[in-house]
N, C-alpha and C positions, 0 to 999 in steps of 0.2 A: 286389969286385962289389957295386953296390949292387942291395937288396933294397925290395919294396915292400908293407913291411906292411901299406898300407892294403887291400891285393887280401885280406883275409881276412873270414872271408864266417863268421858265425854261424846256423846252422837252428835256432831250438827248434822240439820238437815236429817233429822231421823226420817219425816214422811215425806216423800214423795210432793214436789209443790201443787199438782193438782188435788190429791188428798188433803194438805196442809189447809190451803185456802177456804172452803168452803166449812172444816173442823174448826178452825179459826171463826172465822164470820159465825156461823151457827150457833158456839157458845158466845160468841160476846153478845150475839142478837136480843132484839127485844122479845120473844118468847122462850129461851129458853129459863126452866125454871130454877132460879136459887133459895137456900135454906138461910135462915139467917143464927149464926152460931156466935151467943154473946160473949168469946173467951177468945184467946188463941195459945195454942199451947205453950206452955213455958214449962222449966225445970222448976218453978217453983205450984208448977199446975196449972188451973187456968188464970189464965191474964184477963182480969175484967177490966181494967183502962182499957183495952183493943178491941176488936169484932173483925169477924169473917163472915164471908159469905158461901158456903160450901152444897156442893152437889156429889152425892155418895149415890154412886154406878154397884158398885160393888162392896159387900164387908160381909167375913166370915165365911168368903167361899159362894158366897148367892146372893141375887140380885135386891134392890131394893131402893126404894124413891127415884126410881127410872121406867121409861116407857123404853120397849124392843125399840125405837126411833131412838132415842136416845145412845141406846146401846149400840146400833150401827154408825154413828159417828166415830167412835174412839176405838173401832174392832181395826181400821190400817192403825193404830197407832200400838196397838196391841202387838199384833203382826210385826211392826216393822224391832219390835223387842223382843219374838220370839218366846212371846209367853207361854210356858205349858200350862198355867193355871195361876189361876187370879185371884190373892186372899182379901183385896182392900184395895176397890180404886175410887179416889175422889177428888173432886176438883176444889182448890180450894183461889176465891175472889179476896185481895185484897183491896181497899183504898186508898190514896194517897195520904203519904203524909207530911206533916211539915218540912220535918228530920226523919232520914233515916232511922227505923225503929229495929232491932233485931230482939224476936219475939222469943227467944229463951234455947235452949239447945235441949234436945228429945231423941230417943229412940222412936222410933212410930209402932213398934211394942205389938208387932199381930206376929203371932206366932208361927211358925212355920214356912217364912218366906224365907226364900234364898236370897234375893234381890230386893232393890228399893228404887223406886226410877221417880226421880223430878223431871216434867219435861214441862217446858215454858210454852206458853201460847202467846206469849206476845213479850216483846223487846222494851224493858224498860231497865230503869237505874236500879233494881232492885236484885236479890242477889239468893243465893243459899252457902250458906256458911257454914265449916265443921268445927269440931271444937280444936283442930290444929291448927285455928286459922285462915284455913284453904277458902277464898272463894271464888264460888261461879256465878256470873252475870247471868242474869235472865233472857235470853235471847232466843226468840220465837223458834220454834220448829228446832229444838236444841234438848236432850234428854244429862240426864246428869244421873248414870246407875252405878249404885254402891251395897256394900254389905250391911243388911239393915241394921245390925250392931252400934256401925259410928253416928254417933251424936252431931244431929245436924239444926240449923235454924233458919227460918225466912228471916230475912231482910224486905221491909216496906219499899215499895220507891216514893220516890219523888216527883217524878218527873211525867209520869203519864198517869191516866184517873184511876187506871185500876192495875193490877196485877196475878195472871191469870197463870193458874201451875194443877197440872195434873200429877198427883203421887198415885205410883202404884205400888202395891206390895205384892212379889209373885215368885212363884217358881220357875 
């Protein structure tokens, strides 16, 4: 199947910085809650050398392991994508690591989205990868939307403790 990387679309500055800041702060905060997920995706399935830390807003079309608070955070960030509808949004918390690890390349495989949006909560050395090669730095308030068909992978950073990406899948 050929794929058409050029359809991939870069927003900096998707929110608003009064929006950004406080979306920002609130998830890195000390109460907001994370799941702890022992795998990370790979082509070969899950990756058990790795772990994440994930917060799922959305899957399947309906809400779940979220408070209505929770969900008013990331409603400008919705907005500023012009989402009609929301199949699978979650956050997912990486941690530093020694080396750059890039954790396998993936469809994110929910069916019926148009779009796929990576957008970065915070700026580090850490990247999203497709399998042409292409990549995009993680660079806070920065969304990265493409056709959920191409095969994409996180890249760990280095450089800062964590690494913080909201994916969404939507119409």
């Amino acid at each position: 199947m050929e794929h058409n990387y050029k359809k991939i679309k870069v927003i900096k500055n998707l929110v608003k910085p009064k929006y950004f800041k406080p979306i920002s702060e609130y998830i890195s905060g000390t109460y907001f809650p994370w799941f702890l997920n022992k795998g990370i995706n790979s082509s070969e399935g899950k990756d058990e050398k790795h772990f994440q830390f994930t917060h799922t807003f959305i899957k399947n079309g309906g809400i779940v392991n979220t408070s209505e608070k929770h969900m008013t955070v990331i409603e400008p960030i919705l907005s500023a994508l012009d989402v009609n509808e929301v199949l699978r949004c979650k956050l997912n918390l990486t941690t530093r690591t020694a080396e750059p690890i890039t954790h396998g390349l993936h469809i994110d495989g929910v069916e019926g989205s148009t779009y796929t949006a990576v957008f970065y909560l915070n700026t580090n050395n850490g990247a999203t990868v497709f399998e042409n090669n292409k990549k995009y730095q993680s660079v806070a308030n920065q969304a990265v939307v493409f056709d959920p068909t191409l095969k994409h992978s996180g890249i760990s950073c280095t450089d800062e403790k964590v690494r913080l990406v909201l994916n969404i899948n939507y119409k």
